[in-house]
RODOVO-355718 format. One record per residue: residue in three letters; y, x, z of N, C-alpha, C, CB in turn. Coordinates in steps of 0.05 Angstrom, whole numbers, padded with zeros to 5 digits, always signed. Last residue first. Glycine has a CB too. Layout:
REM residues N
ALAYXZYXZYXZYXZ/...
This chain:
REM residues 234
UNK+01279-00552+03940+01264-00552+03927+01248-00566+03906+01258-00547+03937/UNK+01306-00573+03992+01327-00565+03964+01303-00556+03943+01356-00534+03971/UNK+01273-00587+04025+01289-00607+04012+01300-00596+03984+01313-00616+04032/UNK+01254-00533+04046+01238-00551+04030+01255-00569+04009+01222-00569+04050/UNK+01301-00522+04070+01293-00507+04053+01276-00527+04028+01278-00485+04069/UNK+01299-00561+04116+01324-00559+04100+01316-00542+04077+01349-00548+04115/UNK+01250-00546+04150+01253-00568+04139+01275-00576+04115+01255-00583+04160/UNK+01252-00500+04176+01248-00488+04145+01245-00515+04125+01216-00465+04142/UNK+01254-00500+04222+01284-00488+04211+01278-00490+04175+01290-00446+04224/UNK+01209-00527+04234+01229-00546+04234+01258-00527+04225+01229-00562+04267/UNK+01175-00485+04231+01170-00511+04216+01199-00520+04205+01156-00535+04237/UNK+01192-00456+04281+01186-00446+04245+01193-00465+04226+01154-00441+04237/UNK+01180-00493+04320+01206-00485+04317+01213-00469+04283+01211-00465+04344/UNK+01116-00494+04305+01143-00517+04306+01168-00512+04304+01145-00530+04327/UNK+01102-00440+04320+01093-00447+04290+01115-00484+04290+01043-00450+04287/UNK+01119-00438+04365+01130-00424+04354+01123-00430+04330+01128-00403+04362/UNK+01084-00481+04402+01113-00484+04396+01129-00461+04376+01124-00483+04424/UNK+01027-00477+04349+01027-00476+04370+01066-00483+04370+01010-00448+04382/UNK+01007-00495+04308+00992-00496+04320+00995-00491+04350+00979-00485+04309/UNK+01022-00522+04238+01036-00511+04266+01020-00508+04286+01058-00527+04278/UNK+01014-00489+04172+01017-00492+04196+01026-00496+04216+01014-00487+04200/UNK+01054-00472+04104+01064-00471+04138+01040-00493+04154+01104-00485+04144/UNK+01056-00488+04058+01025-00479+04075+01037-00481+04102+01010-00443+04069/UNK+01103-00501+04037+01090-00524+04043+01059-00509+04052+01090-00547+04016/UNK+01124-00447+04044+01140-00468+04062+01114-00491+04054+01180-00478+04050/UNK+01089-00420+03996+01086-00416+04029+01102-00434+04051+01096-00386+04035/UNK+01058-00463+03949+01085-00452+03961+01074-00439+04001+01116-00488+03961/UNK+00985-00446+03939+01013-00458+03946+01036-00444+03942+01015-00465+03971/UNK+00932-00426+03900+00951-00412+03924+00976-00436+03907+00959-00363+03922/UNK+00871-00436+03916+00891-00441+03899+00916-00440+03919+00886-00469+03883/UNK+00796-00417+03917+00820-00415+03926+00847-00419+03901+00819-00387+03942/UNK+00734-00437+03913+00753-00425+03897+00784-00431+03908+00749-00436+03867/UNK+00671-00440+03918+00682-00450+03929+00713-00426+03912+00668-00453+03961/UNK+00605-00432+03904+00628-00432+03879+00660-00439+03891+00619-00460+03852/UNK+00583-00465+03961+00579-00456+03938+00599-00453+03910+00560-00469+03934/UNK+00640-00482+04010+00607-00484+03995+00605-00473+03969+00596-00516+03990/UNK+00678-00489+04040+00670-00468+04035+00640-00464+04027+00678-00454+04053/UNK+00676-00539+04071+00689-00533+04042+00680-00506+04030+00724-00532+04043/UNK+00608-00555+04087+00630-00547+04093+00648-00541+04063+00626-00525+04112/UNK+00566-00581+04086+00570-00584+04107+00598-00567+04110+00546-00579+04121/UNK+00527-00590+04028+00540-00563+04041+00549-00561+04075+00568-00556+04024/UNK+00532-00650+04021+00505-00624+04021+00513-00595+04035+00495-00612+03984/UNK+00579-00660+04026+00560-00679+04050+00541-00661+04048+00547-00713+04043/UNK+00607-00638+03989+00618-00632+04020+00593-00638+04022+00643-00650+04039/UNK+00585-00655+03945+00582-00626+03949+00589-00622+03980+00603-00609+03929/UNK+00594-00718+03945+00572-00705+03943+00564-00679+03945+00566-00709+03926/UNK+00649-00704+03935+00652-00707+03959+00615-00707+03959+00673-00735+03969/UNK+00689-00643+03916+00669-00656+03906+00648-00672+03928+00657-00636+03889/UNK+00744-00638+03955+00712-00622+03946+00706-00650+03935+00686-00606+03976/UNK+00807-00594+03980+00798-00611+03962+00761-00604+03955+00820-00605+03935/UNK+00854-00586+04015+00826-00577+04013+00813-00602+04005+00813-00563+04039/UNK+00912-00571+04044+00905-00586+04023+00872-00565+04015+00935-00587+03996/UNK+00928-00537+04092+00942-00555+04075+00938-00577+04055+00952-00543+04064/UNK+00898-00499+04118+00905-00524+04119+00918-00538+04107+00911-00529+04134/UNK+00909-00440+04086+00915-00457+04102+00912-00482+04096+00935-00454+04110/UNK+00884-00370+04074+00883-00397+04075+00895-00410+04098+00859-00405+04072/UNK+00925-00311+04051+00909-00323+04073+00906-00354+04072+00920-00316+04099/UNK+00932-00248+04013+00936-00282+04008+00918-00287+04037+00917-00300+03971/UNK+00967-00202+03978+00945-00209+03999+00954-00234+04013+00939-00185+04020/UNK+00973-00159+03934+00987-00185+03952+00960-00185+03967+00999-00222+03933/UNK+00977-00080+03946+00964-00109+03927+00970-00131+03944+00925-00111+03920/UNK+01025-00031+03949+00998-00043+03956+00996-00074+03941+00996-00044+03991/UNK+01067-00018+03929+01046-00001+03920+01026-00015+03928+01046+00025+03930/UNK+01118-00038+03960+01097-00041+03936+01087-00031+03921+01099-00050+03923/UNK+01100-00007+04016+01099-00043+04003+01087-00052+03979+01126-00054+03997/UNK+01075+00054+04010+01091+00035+04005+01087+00007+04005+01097+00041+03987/UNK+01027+00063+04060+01038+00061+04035+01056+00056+04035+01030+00050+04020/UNK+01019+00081+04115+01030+00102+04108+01048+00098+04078+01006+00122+04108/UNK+00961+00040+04119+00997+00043+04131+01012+00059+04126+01003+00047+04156/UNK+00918+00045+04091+00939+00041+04078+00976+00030+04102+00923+00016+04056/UNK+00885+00065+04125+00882+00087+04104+00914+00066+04091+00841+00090+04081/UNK+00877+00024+04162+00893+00057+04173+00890+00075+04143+00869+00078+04205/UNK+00880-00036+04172+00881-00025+04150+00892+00013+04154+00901-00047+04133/UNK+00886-00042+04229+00866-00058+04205+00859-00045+04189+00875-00078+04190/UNK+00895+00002+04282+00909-00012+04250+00886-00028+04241+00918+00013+04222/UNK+00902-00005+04347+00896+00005+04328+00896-00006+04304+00879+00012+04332/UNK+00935+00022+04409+00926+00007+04388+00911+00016+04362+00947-00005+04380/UNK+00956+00015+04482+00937+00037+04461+00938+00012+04441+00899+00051+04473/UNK+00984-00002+04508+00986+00023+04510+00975+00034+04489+00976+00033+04531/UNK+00984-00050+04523+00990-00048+04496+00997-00019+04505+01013-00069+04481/UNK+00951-00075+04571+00980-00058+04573+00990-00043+04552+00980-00036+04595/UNK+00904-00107+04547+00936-00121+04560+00957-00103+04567+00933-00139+04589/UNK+00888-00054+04494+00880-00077+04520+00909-00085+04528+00860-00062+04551/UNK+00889-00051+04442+00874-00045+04448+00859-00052+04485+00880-00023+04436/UNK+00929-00085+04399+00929-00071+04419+00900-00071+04436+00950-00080+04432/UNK+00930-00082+04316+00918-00091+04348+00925-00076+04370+00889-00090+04349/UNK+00967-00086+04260+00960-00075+04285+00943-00091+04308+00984-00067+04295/UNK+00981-00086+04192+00980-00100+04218+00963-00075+04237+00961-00133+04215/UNK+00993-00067+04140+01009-00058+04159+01003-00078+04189+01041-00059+04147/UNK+00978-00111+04115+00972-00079+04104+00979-00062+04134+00998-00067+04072/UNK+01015-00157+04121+00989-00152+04134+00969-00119+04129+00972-00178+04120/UNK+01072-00170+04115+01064-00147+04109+01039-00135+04125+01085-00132+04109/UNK+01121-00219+04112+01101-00201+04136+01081-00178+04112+01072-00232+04161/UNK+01155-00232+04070+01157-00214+04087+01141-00206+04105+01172-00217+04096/UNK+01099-00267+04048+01120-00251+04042+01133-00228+04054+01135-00264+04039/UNK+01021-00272+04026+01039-00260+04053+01058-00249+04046+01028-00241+04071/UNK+01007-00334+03997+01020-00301+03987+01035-00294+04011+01043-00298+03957/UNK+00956-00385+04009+00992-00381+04007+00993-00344+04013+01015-00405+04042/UNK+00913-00432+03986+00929-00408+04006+00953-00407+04003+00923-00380+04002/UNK+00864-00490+04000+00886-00486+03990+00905-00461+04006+00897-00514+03989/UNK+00815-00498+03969+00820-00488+03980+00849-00473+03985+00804-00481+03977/UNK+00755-00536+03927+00783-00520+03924+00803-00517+03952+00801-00536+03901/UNK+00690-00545+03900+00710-00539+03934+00732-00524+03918+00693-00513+03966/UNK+00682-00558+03855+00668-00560+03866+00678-00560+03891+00652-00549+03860/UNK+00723-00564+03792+00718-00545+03816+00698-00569+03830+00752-00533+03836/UNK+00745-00573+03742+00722-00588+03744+00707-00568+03771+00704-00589+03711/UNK+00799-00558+03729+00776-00530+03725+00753-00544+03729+00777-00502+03748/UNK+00819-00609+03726+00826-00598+03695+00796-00573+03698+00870-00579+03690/UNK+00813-00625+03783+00807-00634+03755+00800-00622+03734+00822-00643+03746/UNK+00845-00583+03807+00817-00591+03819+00798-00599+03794+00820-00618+03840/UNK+00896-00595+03787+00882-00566+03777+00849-00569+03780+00893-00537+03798/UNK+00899-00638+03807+00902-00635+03776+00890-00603+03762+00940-00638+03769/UNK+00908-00621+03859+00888-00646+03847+00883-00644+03812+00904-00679+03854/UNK+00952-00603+03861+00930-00591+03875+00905-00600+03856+00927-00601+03908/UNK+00992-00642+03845+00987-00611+03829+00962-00602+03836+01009-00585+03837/UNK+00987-00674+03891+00989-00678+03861+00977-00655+03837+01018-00682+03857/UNK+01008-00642+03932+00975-00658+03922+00966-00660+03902+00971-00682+03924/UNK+01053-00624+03916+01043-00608+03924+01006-00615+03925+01059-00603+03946/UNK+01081-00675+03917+01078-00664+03886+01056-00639+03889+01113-00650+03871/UNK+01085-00687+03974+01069-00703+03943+01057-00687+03925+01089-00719+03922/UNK+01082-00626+03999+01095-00651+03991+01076-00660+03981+01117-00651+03974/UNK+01080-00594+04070+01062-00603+04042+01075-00632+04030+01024-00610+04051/UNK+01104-00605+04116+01118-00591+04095+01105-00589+04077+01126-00569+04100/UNK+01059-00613+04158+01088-00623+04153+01110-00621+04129+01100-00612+04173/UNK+00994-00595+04175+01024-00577+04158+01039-00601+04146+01014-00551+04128/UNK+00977-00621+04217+00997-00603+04223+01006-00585+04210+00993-00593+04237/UNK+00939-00660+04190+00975-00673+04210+00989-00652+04213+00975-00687+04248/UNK+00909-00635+04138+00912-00628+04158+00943-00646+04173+00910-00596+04154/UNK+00867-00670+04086+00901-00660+04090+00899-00658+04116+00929-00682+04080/UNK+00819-00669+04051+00826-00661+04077+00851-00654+04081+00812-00641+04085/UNK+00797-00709+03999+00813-00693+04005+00823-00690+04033+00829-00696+03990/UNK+00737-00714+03958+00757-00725+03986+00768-00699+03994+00738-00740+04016/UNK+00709-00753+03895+00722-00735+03915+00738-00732+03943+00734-00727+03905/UNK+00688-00799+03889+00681-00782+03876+00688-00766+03896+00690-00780+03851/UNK+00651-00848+03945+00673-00831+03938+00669-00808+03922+00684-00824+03960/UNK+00618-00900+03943+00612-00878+03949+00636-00861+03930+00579-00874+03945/UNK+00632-00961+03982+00640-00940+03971+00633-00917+03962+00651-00936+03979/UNK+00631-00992+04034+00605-00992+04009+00619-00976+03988+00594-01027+03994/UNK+00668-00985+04078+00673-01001+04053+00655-00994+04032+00701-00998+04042/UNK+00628-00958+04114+00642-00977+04119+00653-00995+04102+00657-00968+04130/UNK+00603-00926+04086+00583-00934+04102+00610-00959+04107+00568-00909+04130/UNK+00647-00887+04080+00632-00903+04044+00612-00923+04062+00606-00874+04013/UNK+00667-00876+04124+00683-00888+04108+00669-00898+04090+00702-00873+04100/UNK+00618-00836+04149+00630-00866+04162+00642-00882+04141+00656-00861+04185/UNK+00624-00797+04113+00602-00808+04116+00613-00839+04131+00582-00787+04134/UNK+00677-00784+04124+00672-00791+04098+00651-00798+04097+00676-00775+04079/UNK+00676-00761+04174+00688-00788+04172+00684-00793+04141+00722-00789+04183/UNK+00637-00716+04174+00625-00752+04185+00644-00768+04181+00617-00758+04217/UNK+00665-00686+04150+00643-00699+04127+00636-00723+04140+00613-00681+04120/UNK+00708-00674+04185+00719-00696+04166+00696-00701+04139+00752-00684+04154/UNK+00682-00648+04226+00697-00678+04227+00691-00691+04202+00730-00678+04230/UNK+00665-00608+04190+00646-00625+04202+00653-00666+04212+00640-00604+04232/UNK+00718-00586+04186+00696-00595+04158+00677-00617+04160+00676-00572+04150/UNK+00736-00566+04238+00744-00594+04222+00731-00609+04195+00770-00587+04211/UNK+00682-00545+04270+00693-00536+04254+00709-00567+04240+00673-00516+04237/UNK+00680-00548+04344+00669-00559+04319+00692-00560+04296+00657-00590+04325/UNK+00722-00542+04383+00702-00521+04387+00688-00532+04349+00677-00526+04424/UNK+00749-00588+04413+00765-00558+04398+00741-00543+04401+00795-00540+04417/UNK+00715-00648+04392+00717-00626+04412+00729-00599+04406+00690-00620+04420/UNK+00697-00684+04370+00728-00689+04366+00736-00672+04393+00739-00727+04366/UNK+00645-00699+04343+00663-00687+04341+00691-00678+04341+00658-00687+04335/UNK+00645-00774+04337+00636-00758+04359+00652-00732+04334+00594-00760+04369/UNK+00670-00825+04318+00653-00829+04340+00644-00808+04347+00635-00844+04336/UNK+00731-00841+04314+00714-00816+04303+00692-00825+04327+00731-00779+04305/UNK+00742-00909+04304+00758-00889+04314+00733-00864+04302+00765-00892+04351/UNK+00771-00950+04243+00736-00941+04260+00750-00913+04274+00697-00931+04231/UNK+00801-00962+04204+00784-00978+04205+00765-00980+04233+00772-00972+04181/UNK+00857-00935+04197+00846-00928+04213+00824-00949+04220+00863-00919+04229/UNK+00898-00924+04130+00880-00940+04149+00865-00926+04165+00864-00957+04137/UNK+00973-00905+04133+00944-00906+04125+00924-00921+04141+00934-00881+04124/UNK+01031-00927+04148+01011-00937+04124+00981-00934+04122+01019-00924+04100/UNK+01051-00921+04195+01056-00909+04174+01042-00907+04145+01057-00893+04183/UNK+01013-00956+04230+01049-00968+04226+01063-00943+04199+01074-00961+04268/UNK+00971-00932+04229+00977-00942+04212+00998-00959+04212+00960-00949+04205/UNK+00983-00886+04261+00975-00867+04233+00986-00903+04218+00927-00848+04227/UNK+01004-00910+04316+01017-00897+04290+01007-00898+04266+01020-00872+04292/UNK+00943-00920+04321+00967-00938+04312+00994-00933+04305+00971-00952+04329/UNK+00918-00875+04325+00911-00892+04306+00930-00917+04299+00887-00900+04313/UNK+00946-00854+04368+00950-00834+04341+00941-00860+04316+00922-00799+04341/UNK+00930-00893+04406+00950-00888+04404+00965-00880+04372+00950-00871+04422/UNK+00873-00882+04407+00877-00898+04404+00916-00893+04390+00864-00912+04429/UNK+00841-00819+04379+00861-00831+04403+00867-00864+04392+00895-00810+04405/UNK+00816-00800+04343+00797-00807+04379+00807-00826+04387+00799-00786+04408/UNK+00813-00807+04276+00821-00793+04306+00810-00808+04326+00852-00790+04313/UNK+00826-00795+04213+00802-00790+04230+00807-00774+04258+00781-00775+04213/UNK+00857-00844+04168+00854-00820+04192+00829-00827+04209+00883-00819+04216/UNK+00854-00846+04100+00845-00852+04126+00843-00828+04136+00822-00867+04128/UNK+00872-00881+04041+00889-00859+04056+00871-00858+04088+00928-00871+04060/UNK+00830-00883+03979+00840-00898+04014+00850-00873+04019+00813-00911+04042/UNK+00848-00871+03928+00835-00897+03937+00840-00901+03955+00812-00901+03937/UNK+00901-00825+03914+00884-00839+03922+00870-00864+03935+00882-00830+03927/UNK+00942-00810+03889+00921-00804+03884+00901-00817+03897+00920-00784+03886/UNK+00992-00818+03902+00988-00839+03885+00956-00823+03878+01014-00846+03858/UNK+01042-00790+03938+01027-00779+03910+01014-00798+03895+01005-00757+03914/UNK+01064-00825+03971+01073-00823+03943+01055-00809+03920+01098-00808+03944/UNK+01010-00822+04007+01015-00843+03997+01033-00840+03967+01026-00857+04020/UNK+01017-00763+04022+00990-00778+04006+00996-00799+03993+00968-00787+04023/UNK+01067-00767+04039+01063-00747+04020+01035-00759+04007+01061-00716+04033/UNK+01059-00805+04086+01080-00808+04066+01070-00788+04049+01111-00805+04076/UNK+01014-00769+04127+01011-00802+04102+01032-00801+04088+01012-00837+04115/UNK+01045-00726+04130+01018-00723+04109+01026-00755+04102+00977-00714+04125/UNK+01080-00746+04158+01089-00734+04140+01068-00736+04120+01098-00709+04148/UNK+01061-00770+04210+01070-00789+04189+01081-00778+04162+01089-00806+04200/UNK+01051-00733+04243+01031-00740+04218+01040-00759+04198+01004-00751+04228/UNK+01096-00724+04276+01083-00697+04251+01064-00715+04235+01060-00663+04266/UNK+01136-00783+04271+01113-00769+04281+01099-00749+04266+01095-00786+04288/UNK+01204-00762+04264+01187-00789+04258+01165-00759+04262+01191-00815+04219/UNK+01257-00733+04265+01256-00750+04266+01230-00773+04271+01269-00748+04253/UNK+01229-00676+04258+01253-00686+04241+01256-00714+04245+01249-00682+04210/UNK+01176-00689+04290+01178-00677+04279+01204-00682+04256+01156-00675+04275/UNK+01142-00707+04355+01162-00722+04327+01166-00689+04330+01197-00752+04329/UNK+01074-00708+04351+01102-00696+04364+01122-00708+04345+01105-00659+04365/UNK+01026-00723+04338+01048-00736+04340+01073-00742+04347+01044-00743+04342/UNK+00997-00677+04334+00994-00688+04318+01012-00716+04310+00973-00688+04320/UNK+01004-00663+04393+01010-00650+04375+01008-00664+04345+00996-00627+04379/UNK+00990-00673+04445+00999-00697+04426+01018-00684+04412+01012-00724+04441/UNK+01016-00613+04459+01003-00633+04483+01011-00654+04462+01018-00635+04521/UNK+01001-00554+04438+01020-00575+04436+01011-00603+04439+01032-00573+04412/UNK+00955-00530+04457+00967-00509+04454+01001-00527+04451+00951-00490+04428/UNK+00914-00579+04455+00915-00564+04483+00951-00557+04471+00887-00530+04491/UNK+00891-00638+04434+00908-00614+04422+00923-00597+04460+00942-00633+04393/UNK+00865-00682+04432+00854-00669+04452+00873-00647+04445+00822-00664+04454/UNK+00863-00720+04386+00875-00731+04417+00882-00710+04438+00854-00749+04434/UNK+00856-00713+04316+00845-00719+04344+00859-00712+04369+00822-00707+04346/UNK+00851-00713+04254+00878-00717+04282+00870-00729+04303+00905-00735+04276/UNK+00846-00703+04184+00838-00704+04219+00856-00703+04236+00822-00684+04230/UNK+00851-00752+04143+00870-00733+04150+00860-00734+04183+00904-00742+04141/UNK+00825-00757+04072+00820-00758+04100+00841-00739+04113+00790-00749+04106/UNK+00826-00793+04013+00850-00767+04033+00836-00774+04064+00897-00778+04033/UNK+00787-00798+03964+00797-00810+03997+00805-00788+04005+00775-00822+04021/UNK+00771-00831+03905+00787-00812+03916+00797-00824+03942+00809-00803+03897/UNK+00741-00857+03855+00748-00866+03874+00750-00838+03885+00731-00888+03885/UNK+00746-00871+03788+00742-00851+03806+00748-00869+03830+00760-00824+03801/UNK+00727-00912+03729+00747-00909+03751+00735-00891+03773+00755-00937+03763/
């Protein structure tokens, strides 16, 4: 028998959306989405949040998952979430004598990751016998080939990323993929040595882009929430 822990970080201190991790979201708190999606998927041993707030922790578990132990330190916007979420998987096997095959980092602020979207994640995790998996999504209509910078606050001046390929066609140029939060999966003996997902042999698996969606700030929410009806019909 495996043992498997969804850790889901969600700490107190969210500047950019003030109790962002428990903004309602379609009705019911942004994080109560991850737990419901963890929970149907059926993958795992413990469902646990890793947060500061008192508050967030009693939500997280009027929505099922367990909050045994608040985060006892890293829970500053400056320390990489990896870090969080190896000390809460260090905390968690220290707490129920457990030592966990694998653990999975589901982020409160992508909302739009389903079950089936775990599910699948996990199965691929499996079947390739991966070490860190990493979950992206295919840039559609935006068209990063074609990005720009301004060069100071009176956007007078700029300059391209990419200046040998603005001039291309669309499609002429190659996809180009960016990671998200969504689902990050490791070999949980590989997290604790490495200190991060992005450890050795580490391997990217590209999503739906409605279930990568991020929110991080009110425009990544208002996104969210037009693209909640889309998801459904999927």
């Amino acid at each position: 028998m495996t043992h498997n822990i969804a850790i889901i970080p969600a700490r107190g201190g969210s500047k950019r959306i003030p109790k962002k991790n428990i903004i309602d979201f379609d009705g019911k708190p942004m994080i109560a989405w991850t737990i419901e999606a963890a929970i149907k998927s059926k993958q795992f041993t413990k469902i646990l949040v890793s947060t500061d707030c008192n508050e967030i922790a009693k939500i997280s578990k009027n929505y099922g998952a367990e909050v045994p132990f608040l985060r006892e330190k890293l829970s500053d916007d400056i320390t990489p979430v990896s870090e969080a979420t190896r000390h809460a998987l260090i905390q968690a096997e220290n707490y129920w004598s457990t030592k966990f095959d694998t653990v999975t980092q589901l982020m409160a602020n992508c909302p739009l990751r389903s079950s089936i979207d775990i599910t699948d994640a996990m199965d691929i995790f499996k079947k390739e016998n991966r070490d860190f998996q990493i979950s992206c999504f295919k840039f559609g209509w935006m068209n990063p080939w074609w990005s720009f910078r301004f060069k100071n606050s009176n956007q007078n001046e700029h300059e391209y990323m990419f200046p040998n390929a603005r001039l291309e066609r669309s499609q002429d140029l190659d996809d180009l993929f960016c990671p998200t939060g969504s689902i990050w999966i490791a070999k949980s003996s590989q997290l604790k040595s490495s200190k991060s997902f992005y450890g050795d042999n580490y391997k990217f698996e590209e999503i739906n882009w409605i279930s990568a969606v991020d929110i991080d700030d009110y425009g990544d929410l208002s996104f969210a929430k037009a693209l909640i009806n889309l998801r459904e019909q999927k």
